[in-house]
N, C-alpha and C positions, 0 to 999 in steps of 0.2 A: 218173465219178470216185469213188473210193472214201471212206469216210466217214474227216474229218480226227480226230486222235489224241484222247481226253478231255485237258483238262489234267491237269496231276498233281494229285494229292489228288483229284480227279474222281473219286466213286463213282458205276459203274450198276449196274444191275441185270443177272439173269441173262437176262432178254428184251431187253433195251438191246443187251448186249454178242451177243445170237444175231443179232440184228438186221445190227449190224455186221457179223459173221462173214460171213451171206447176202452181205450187199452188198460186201462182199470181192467174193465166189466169181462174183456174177452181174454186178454193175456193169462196165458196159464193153466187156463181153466175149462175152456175148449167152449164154454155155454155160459152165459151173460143171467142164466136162472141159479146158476151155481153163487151163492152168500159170500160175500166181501169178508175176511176177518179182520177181526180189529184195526188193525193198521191200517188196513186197505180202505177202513170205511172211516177213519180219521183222511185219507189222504184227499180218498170220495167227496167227506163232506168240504174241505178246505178247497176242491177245484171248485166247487157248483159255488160256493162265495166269489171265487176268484172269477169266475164268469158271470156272476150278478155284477158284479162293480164294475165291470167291463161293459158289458150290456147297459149296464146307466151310466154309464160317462164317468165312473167316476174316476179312473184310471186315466191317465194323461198319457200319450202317445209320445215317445222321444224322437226329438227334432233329427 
């Protein structure tokens, strides 16, 4: 099963979210050349945003 959504407001980190990403690709599925379905490739495309913004600062780190 693939790792469930952060809440909103939820900040991780850049290894949090690579984390996830892997376990997208591998969880389940035994091989990372095995196709994302739908869901999985909305979930896909909204970590690799969520690690752009992180990657450029634009995410703010809580105190």
């Amino acid at each position: 099963m693939s790792p469930s959504p952060p809440p909103d407001g939820c900040e991780l980190s850049a290894a949090e979210l690579n984390e996830r990403i892997r376990a997208l690709w591998i969880d389940g599925r035994g091989h990372p050349a095995v196709g994302l379905t739908d869901v999985q490739r909305a979930e896909y495309q909204r970590l690799l945003a969520a690690l752009r913004a992180v990657e450029r600062g634009d995410v703010v780190e809580a105190a």
